[in-house]
LOKE-774673 format. One record per atom (N, C-alpha, C): x, y, z. Coordinates in steps of 0.02 Angstrom, whole numbers, plus 50000, padded with zeros to 5 digits. Last residue first. Layout:
N
XYZ
...
END
This chain:
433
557755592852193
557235588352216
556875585952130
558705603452201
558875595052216
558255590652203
558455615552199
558385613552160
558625605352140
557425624452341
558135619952315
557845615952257
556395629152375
557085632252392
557595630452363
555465619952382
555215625952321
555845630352355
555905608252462
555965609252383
555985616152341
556985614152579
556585613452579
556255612752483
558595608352663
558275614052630
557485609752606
558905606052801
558935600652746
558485608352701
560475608852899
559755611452901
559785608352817
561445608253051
561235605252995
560665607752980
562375622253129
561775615753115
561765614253060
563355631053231
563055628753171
562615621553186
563015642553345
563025637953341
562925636353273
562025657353358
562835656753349
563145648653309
561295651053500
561335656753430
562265657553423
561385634153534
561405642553573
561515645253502
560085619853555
560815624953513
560665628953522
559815609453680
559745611953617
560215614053573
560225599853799
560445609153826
559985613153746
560425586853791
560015590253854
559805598953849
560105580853651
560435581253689
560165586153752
560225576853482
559965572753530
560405575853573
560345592453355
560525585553395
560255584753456
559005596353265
559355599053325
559795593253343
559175602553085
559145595153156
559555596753182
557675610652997
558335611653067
558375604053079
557025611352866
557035608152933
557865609752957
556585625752751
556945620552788
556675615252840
555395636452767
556015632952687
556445628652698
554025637852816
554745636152825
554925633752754
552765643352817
553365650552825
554205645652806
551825633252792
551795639252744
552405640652749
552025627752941
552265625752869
552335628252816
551405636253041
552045637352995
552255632752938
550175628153079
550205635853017
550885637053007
550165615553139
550215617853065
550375624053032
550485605753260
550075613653234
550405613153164
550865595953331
550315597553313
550065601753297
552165595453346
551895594153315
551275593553280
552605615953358
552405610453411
551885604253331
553025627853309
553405621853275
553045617353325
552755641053333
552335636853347
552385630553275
554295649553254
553705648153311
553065644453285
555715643553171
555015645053172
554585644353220
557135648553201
556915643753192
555995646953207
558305653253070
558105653353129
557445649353143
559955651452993
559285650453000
558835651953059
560885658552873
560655659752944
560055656252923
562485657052781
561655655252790
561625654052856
563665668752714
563265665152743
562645661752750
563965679152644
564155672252623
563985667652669
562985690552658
563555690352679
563985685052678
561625680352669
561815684552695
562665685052706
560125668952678
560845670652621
560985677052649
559055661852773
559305666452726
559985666652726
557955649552813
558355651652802
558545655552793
556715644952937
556895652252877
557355652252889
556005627753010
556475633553005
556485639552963
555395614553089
555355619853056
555665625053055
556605602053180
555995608353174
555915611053110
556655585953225
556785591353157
556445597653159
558005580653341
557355584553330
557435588553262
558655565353411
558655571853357
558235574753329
558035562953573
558135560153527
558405566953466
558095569253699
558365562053675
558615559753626
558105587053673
557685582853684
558185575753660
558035605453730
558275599253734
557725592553711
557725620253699
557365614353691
557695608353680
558155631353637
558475628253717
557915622953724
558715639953554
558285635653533
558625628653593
559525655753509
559625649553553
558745647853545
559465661953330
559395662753375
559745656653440
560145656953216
560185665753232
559955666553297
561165646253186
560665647853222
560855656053232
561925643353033
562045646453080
561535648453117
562105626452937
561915635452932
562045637553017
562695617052791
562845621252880
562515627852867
561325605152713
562285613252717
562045615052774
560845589952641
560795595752705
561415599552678
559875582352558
560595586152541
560515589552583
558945566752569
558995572852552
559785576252557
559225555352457
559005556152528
559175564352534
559295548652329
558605551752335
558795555952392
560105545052189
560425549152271
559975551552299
559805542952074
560235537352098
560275537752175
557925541352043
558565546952083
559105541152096
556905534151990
557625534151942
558225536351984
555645535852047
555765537751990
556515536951961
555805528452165
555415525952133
555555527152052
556735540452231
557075530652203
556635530152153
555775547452243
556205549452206
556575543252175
554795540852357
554625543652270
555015543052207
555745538652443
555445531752429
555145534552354
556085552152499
556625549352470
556105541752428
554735555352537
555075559452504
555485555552443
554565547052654
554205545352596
554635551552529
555515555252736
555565546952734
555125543952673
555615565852763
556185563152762
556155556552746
554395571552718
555115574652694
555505570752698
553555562552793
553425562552741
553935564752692
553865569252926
553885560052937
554045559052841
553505583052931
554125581452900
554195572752904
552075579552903
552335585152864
553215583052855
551765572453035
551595571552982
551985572252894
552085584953110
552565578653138
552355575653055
550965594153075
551885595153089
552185587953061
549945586653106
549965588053039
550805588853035
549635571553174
549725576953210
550285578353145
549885556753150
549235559953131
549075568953130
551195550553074
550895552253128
550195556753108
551025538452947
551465544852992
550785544953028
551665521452893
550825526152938
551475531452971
551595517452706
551905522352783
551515522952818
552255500752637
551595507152653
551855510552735
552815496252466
552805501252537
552265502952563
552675481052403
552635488352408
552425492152465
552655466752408
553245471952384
552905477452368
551275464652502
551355463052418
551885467252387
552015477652617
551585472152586
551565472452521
553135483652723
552945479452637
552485475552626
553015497952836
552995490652797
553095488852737
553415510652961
553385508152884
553455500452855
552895526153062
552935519353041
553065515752963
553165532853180
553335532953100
553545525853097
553275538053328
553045530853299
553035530753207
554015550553301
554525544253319
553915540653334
553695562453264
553455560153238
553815550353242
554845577353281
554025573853305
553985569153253
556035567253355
555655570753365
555535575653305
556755550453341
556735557853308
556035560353347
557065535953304
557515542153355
557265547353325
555595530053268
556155531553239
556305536853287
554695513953242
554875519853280
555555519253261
554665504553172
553925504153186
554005511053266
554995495353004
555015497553058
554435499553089
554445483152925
554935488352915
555505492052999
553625469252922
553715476052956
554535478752953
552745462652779
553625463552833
553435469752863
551855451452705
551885457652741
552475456852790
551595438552640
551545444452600
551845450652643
551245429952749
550735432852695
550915437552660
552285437052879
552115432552855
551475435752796
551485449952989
552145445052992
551695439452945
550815461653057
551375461553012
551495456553015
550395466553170
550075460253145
550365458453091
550595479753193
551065474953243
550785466753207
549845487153097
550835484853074
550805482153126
548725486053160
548665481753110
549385483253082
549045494653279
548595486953279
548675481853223
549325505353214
549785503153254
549545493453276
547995510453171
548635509653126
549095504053170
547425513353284
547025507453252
547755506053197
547185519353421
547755519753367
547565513353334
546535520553538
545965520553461
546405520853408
547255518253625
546905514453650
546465513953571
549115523753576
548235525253598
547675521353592
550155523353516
549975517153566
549335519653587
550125529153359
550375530653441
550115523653458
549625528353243
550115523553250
550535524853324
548425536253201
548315530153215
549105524753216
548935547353027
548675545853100
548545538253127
549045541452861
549035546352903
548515544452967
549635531552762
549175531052798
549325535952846
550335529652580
550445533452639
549825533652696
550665517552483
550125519152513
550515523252600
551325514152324
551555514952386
550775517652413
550635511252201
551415508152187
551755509252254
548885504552198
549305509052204
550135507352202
548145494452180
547915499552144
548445504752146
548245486252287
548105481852217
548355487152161
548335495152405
548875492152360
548895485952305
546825497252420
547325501452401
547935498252379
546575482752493
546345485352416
546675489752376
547145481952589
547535477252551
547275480152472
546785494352644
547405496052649
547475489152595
545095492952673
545525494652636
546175496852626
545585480352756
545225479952696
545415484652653
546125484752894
546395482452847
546285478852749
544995494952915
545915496652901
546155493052855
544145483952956
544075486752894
544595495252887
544745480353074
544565473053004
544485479352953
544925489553149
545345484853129
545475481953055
544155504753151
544065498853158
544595493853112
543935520653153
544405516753200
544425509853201
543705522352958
543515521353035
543985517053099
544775532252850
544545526152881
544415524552958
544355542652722
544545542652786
544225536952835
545065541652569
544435544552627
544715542952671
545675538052468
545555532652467
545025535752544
546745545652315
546615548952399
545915541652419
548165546652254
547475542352243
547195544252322
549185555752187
548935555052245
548265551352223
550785555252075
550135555752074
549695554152130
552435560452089
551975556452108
551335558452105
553245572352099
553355568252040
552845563352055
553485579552228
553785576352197
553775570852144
552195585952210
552725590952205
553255585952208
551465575952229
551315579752169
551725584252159
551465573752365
551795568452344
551635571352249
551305586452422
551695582352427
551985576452402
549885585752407
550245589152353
550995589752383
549285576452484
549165573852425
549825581252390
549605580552615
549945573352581
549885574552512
548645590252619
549325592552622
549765586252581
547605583352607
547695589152543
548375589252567
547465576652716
547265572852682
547535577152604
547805583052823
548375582752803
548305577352743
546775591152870
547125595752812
547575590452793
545225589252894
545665583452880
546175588752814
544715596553025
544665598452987
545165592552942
543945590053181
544335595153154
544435592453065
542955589653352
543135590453263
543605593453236
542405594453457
542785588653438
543335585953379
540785601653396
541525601753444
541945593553460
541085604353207
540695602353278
541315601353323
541255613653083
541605610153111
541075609253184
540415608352921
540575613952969
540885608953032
541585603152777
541045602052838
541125606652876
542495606052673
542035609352684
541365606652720
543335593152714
543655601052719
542985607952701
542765583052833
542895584452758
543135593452759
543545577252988
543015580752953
542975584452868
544055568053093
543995570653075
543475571453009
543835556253243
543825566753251
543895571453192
544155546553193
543505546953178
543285554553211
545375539853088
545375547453172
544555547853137
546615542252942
546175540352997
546195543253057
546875542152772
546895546152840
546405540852892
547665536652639
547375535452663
547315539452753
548245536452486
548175541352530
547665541252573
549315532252343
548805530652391
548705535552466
550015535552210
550225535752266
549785537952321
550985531152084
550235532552124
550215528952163
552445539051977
552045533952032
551325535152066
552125539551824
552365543651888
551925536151924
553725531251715
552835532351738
552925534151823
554805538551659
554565534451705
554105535251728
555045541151466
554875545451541
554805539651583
555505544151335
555355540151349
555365540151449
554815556451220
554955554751258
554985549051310
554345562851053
554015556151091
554705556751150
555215570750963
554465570250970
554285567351041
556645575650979
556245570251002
555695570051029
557465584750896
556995581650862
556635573150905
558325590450943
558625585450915
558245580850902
557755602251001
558095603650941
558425598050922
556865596751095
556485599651027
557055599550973
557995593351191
557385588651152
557155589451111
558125607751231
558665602751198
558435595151181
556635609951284
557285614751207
557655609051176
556525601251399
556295603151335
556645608351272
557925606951463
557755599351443
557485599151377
557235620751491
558085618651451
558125612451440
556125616851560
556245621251510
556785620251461
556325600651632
556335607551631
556225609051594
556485584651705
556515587851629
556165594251606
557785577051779
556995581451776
556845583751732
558385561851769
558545568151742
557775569451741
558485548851753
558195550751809
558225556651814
559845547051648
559205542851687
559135547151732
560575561651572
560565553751576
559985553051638
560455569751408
560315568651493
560295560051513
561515568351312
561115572651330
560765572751396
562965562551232
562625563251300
562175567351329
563255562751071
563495565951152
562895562051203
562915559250949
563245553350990
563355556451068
563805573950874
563485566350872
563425561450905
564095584850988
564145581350942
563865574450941
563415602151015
563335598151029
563705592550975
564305614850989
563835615251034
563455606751066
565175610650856
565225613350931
564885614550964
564645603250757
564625602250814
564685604650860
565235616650659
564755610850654
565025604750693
565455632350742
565555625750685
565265620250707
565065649150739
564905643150773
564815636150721
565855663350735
565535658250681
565625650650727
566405674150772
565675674250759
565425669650728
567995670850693
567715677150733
567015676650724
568705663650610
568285661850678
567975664850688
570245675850615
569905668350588
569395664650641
569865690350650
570215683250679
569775679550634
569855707950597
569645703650603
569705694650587
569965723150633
570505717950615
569825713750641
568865736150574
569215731850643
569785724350622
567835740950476
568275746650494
568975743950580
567485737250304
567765734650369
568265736950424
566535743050195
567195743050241
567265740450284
565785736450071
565775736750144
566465739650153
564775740749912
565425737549949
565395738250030
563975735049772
563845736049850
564405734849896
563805745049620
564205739349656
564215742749735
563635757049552
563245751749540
563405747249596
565015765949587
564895762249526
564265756649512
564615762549747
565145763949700
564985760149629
563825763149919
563795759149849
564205765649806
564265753750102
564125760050023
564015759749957
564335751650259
563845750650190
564015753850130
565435747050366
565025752750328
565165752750270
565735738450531
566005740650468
565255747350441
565515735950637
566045735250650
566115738550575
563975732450685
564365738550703
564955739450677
563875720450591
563915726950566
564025732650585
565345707750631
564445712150627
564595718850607
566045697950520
566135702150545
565625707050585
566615681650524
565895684350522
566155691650555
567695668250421
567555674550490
566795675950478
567945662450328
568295659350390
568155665350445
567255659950172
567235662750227
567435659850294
566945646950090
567435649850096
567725656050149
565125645350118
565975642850083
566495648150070
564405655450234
564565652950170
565215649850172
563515652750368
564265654350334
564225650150279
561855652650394
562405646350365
562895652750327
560985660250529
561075657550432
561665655450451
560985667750652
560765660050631
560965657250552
560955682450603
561025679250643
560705672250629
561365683550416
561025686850468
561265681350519
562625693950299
562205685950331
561935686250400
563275695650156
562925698150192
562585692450238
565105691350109
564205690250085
563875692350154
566435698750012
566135698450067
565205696750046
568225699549945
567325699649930
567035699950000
569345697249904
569115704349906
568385704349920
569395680549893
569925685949922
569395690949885
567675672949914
568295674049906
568845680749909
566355665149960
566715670749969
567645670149956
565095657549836
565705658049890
566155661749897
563415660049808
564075659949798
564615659149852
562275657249862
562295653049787
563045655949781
562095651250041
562165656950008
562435654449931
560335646150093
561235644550106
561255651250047
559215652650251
559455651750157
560045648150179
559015652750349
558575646450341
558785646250271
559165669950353
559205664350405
558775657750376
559835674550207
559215676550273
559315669950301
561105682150146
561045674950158
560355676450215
561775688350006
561355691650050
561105683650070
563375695249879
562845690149898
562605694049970
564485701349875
564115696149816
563635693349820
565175717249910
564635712349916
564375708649893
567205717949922
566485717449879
566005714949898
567735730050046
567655722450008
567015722149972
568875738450099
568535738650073
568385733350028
569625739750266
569685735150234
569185736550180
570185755550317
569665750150318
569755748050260
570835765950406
571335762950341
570875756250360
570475771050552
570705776050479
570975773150425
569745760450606
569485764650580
569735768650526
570785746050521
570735748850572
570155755650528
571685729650461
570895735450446
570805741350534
572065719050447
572625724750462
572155728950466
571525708150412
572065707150470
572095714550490
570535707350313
570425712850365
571055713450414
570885696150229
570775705150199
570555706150242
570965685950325
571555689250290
571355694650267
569555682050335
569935686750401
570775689950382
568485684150216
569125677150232
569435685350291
566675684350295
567425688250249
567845682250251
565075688450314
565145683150299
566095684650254
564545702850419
564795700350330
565165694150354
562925702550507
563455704550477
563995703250408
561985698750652
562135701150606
562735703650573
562935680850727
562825689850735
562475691950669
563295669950716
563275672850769
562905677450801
563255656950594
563325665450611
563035664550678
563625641950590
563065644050600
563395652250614
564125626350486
564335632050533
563775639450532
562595613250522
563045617850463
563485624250519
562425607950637
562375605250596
562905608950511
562685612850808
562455615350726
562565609550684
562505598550818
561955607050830
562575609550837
562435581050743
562715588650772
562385592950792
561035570550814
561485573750758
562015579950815
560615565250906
560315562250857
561105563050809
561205563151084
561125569351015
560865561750976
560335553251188
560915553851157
560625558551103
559805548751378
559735551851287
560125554651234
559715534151477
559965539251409
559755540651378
557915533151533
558515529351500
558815535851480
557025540951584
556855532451606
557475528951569
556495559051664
556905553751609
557095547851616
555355560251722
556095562251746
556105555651671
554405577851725
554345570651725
555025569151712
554435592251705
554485590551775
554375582251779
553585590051547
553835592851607
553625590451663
552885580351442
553275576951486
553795583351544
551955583251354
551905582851401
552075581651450
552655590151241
551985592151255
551905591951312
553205575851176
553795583151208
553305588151257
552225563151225
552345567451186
552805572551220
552945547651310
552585553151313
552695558951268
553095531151344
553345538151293
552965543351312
553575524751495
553325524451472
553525530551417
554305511851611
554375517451595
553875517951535
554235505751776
554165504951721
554125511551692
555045508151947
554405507251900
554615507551824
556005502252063
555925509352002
555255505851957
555665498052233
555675496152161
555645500252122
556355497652379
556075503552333
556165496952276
557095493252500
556325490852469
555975494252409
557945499652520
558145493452487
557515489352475
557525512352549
557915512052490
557755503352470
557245508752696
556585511152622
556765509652570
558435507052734
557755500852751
557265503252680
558675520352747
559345514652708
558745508752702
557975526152818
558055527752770
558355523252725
558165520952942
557605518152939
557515521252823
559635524352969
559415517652940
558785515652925
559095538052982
559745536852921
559655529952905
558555539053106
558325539653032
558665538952988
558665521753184
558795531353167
558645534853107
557365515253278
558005516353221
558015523653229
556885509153423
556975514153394
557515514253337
555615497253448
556265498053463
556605502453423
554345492353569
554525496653482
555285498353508
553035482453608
553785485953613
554135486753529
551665482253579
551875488553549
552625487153577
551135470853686
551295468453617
551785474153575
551455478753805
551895473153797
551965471253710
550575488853787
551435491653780
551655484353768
549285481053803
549745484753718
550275485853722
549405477853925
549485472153865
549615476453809
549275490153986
549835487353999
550005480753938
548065494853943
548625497053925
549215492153906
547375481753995
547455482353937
547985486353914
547545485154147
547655477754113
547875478454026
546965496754136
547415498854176
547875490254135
545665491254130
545885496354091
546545497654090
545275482154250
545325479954170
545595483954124
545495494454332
545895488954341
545945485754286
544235501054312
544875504554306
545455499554301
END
């Protein structure tokens, strides 16, 4: 008991850990982030991939002045005065289908027929639609009335206005959506020039756990945060190299952790960074120094998950979160999160908190600033949040329910209902990410 009692005591001595906050342990990641190289990718394939340079119009859009509406192609002088009982009556010379130009030009008494999208003819300074007038034929000859005063302009989109030569289409690090894609297709950019996604290593440890379709024995448990990590780092733009699950042993932690980062652009290591007698993570960042390898940090003011750990080896990141899935879950929101987004281009990775309003009291004091799990909602111009049961770091099933993190401030008493807070919204809530 005495030799045992010896050893603790020698790990706390080597383990003194000295606490950042998360804002600087955040500011520490940043300035280790490298953006990666960029690469083309067909229009085909490049959603939700972030854009690696300016993109500039090619051309105008429109290109030619473009109709609006179905309708007549007029000069807006023979209608100034046109009303239902005293309509403008104009000649039809022509019929323009969308993708035609029209073989004549509209002049005083005339009018050319022209669908939505086609090219205003020459001379025409309006577009009238066809609710507005009526069809008839006289003598052989196709005339319109025009039964509304009608403005120079009226329905006719000119060449540029929507976009001009040379504009500014998305600039760096831009996500590239539905409306991205469109406005790529229509200025004709086959090939995209995108930032290769990052890969992004995934390593677990804890010889208590167990493949996701093993039956479970007593002791055992189930390795969720080996899947949870991985679509975490796939919901922000990063590809997951998953690398199994490594035995409590030193030497071969560290084997494969130098291999993984031959192969990978960051390496997330789940569990093994408490001071626990089998925390094998925590063994091999206190050995940090020199060869290639900086310790980052190695605890952070925060509840759950304050041994969160982070290094550089061979200039590139590697995280040990906590093993306990919660704590895990947000170590990864707030701190590998932001290390992706840099990776890819974000000028402003760290997340975007707004005031919300505890619906309930959440009397859980604690030292340090606590992130819980939270449900927001929108209400009356407000946002309420409240805070999620069985938020303990070691449980999991609310993660499903929360759309946020709460931060409680560091302090004895929690927050009483009523109270505002900070609360960081959650991706599939917010469109920041």
């Amino acid at each position: 008991m005495k030799e045992r009692n010896f050893r603790m005591i020698d790990r706390n001595r080597r383990f003194a850990r000295r606490a950042v906050k998360v804002e600087y342990a955040q500011s520490l990641i940043l300035q280790h982030v490298r953006q990666l190289d960029s690469e083309y990718v067909t229009i085909d394939s490049c959603l939700h991939r972030r854009i690696s340079e300016p993109l500039f119009s090619k051309e105008g859009m429109p290109h030619f002045r473009r109709s609006g509406l179905d309708g007549y192609a007029v000069l807006g002088e023979d209608a100034s005065f046109a009303t239902p009982q005293h309509p403008a009556c104009l000649k039809v010379i022509d019929e323009v289908p969308a993708g035609s130009v029209a073989s004549k030009q509209v002049i005083a008494g005339t009018a050319i027929r022209v669908m939505t999208g086609s090219a205003v003819p020459d001379g025409a300074n309006a577009v009238v639609m066809f609710e507005q007038t009526e069809e008839f034929e006289a003598d052989g000859q196709v005339w319109v009335r025009v039964k509304h005063t009608v403005a120079q302009g009226q329905n006719i989109t000119g060449i540029g206005d929507e976009i001009t030569p040379g504009q500014l289409l998305m600039g760096k690090g831009t996500r590239i959506g539905p409306g991205q894609i469109a406005l790529l297709a229509s200025q004709g950019h086959a090939r995209v020039p995108v930032i290769r996604r990052p890969v992004v290593g995934i390593l677990t440890t804890g010889s208590e756990l167990v493949a996701v379709g093993d039956p479970l024995l007593p002791g055992k448990i189930r390795n969720s945060n080996d899947y949870m990590l991985a679509a975490q780092i796939e919901q922000y733009g990063g590809r997951a190299m998953k690398y199994g699950t490594a035995p409590d042993d030193l030497d071969g932690i560290a084997r494969t952790i130098r291999a993984a980062i031959q192969e990978c652009d960051m390496l997330v290591v789940s569990g093994g960074v408490s001071v626990g007698d089998y925390d094998i993570m925590a063994d091999f960042f206190s050995s940090m120094n020199g060869e290639g390898m900086e310790m980052l940090f190695n605890k952070i003011a925060m509840r759950p998950g304050s041994p969160t750990t982070a290094g550089f080896i061979n200039k590139k990141l590697v995280f040990g979160l906590s093993g306990n899935p919660g704590a895990c879950f947000i170590g990864f929101e707030l701190l590998v999160r932001l290390a992706l987004l840099a990776m890819q281009g974000i000028a402003d990775p760290c997340s975007h908190s707004i005031q919300a309003v505890m619906a309930e009291d959440f009397g859980k004091g604690c030292p340090h600033d606590r992130y819980i799990r939270g449900r927001m909602s929108h209400a009356h111009q407000q946002v309420t949040v409240t805070a999620l049961v069985k938020n303990n770091s070691s449980m999991l099933v609310s993660i499903q329910d929360a759309n946020c993190l709460v931060r409680i401030p560091a302090g004895s008493r929690g927050v009483a209902a009523g109270q505002q807070v900070e609360v960081i919204p959650l991706p599939y809530e917010s469109t920041l990410y």
